[in-house]
C-alpha positions as CSV (number, residue, x, y, z in Angstrom):
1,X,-43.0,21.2,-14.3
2,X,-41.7,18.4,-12.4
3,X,-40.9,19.2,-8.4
4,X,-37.0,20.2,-8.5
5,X,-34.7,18.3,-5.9
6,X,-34.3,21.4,-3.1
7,X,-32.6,18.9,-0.4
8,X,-29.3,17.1,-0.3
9,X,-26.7,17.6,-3.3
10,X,-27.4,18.8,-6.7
11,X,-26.1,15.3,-8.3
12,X,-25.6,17.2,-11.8
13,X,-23.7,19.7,-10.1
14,X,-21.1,17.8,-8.5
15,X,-21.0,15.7,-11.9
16,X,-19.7,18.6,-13.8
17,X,-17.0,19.4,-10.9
18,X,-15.9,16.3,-11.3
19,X,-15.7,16.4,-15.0
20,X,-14.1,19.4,-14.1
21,X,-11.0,17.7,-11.9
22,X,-11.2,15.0,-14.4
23,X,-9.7,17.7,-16.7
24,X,-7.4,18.9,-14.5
25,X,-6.0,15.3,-13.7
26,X,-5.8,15.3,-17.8
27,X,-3.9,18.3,-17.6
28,X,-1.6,17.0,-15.1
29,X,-1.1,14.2,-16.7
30,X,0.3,16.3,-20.1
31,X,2.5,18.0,-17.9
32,X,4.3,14.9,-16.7
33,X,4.6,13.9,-19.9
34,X,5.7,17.1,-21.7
35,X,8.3,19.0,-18.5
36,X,10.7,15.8,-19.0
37,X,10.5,15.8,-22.4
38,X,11.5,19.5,-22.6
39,X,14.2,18.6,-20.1
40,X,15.6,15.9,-22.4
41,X,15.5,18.3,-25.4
42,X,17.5,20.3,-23.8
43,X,19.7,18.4,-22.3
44,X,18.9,19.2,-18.5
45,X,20.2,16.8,-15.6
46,X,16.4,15.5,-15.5
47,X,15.0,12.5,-13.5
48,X,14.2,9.3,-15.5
49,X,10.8,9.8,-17.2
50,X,8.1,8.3,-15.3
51,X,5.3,5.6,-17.4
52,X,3.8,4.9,-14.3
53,X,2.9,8.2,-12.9
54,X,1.3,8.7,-16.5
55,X,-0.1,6.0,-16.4
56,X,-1.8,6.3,-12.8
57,X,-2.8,9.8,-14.1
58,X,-4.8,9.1,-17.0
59,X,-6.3,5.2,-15.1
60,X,-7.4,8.5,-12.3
61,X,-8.7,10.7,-15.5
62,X,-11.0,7.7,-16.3
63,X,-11.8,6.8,-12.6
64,X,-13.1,10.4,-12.0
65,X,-15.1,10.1,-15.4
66,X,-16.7,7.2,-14.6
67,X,-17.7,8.5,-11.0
68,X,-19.0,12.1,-13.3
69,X,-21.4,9.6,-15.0
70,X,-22.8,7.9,-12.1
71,X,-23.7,11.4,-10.5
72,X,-25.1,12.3,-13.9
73,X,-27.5,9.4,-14.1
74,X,-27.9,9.9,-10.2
75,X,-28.9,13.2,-11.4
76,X,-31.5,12.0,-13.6
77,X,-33.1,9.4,-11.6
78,X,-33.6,12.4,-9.0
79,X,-35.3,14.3,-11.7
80,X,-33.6,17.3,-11.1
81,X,-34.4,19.9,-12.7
82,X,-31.3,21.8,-14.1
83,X,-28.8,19.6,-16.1
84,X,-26.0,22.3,-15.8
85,X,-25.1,22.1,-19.5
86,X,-23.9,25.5,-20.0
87,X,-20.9,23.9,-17.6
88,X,-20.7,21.3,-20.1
89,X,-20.0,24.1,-23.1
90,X,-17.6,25.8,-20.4
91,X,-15.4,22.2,-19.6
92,X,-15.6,21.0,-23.7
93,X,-13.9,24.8,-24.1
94,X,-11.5,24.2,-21.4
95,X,-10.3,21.0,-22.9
96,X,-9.1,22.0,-26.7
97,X,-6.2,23.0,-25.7
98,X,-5.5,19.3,-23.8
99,X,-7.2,17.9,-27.4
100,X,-4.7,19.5,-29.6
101,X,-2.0,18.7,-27.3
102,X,-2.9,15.5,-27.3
103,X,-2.5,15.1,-31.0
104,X,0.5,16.3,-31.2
105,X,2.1,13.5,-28.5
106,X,0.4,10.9,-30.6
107,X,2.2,12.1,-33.4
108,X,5.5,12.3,-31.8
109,X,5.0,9.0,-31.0
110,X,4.0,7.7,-34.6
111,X,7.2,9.3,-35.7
112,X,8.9,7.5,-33.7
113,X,8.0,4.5,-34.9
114,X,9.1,5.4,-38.5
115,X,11.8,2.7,-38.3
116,X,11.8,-0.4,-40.6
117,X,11.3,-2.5,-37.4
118,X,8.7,-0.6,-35.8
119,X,6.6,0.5,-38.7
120,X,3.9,-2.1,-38.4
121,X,3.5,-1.0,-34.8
122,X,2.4,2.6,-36.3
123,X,-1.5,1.4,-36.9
124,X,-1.7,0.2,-33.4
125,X,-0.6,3.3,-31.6
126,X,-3.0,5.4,-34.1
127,X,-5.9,3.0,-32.8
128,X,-5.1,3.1,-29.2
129,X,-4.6,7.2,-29.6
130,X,-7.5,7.9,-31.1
131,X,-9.7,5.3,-28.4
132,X,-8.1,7.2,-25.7
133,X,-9.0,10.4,-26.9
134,X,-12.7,9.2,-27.9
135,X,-13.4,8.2,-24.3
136,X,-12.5,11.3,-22.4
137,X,-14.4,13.3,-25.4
138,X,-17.3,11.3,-24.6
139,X,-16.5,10.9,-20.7
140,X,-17.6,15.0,-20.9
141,X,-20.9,14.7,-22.6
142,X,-22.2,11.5,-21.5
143,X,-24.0,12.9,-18.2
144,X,-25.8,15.3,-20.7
145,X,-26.7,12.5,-23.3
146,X,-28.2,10.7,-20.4
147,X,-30.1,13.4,-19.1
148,X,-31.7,14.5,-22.4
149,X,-33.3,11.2,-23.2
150,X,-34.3,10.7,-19.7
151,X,-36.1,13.8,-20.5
152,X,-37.6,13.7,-23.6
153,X,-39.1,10.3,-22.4
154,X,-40.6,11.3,-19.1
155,X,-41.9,14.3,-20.6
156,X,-43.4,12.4,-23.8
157,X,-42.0,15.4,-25.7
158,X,-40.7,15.0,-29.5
159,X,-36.6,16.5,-29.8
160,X,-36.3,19.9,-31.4
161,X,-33.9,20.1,-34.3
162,X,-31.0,21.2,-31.4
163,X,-31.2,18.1,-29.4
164,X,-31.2,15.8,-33.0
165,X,-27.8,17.6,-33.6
166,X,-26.6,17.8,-30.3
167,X,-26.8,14.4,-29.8
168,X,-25.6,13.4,-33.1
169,X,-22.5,16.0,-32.9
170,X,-21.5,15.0,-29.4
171,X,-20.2,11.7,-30.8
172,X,-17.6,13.4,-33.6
173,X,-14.3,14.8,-32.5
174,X,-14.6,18.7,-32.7
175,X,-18.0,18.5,-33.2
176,X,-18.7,17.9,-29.6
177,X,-18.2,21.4,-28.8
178,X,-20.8,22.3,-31.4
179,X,-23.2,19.6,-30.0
180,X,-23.3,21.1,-26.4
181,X,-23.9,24.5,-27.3
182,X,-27.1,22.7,-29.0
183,X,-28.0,20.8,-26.2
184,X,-27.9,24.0,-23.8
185,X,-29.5,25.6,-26.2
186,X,-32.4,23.4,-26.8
187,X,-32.7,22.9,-22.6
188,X,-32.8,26.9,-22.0
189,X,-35.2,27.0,-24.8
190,X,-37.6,24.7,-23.0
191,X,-37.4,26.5,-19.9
């Protein structure tokens, strides 16, 4: 086995925490979306709803991601020893509820756009819902992706059958879930 990383931070560590916050930002950001809405369906004296707090929320989301990823490959290059994918299973968990959620906004807002003058705009908001979604479902596996073929190649070792369909299911909605368990499945069995 290769020397673990004793000193200084645990790079995959504080990669998952902020995967972590990034959740929580996403979370957030659903709430600012849905309390004014519930305020306008019933017909409270509620403050004009706010695009650009949303929109700073989920730019944050993605900023925090981003900065998860660099710690993961971080993480890698330090060869440390522990990936901390069971925290990956643990935040992919967390985050079906913000998933499901998340489909039904996008649907509101097809439906809203069932009017003769809007309809053509209805292909557009599927596209950009679905490539928002995409990114922060990968945004949570990524640092795990990395580390596995970073891995596999320094340790000249062939992929068991987990890793295959980790790595393939981490890049299907729903599926993603599935593909973690693998992957921390297939890393505790090569402990």
């Amino acid at each position: 086995m290769e020397n673990n990383v004793k000193s200084g931070t645990n790079s995959m560590f504080v990669s998952k925490c902020l995967l972590i916050a990034a959740a929580v930002v996403l979370y957030v950001m659903q709430g600012a979306i849905l309390i004014p809405a519930y305020g306008i369906l019933h017909q409270l004296n509620w403050p004009d709803f706010n695009f650009k707090l949303i929109g700073v929320l989920l730019g944050l989301a993605l900023v925090v991601g981003i900065a998860a990823l660099i710690f993961g490959i971080i993480g890698t290059a330090k060869r440390e020893e522990d990936p901390k994918t069971c925290l990956t299973v643990i935040i992919k968990a967390a985050l079906i509820p913000f998933f499901c959620i998340n489909i039904y906004l996008w649907c509101v807002l097809v439906s809203g756009m069932l009017n003769p003058f809007l309809f053509l705009a209805i292909p557009a908001i599927i596209v950009i819902g679905c490539c928002i979604t995409y990114v922060y479902m990968i945004m949570t596996g990524m640092p795990d992706i990395i580390y596995m073929i970073a891995f596999l190649i320094r340790r000249k070792k062939k992929p068991n059958i987990y890793m295959i369909l980790g790595l393939i299911f981490e890049f299907f909605f729903v599926l993603d879930l599935v593909g973690a368990i693998f992957i921390n499945k297939a890393f505790k069995e090569m402990e």
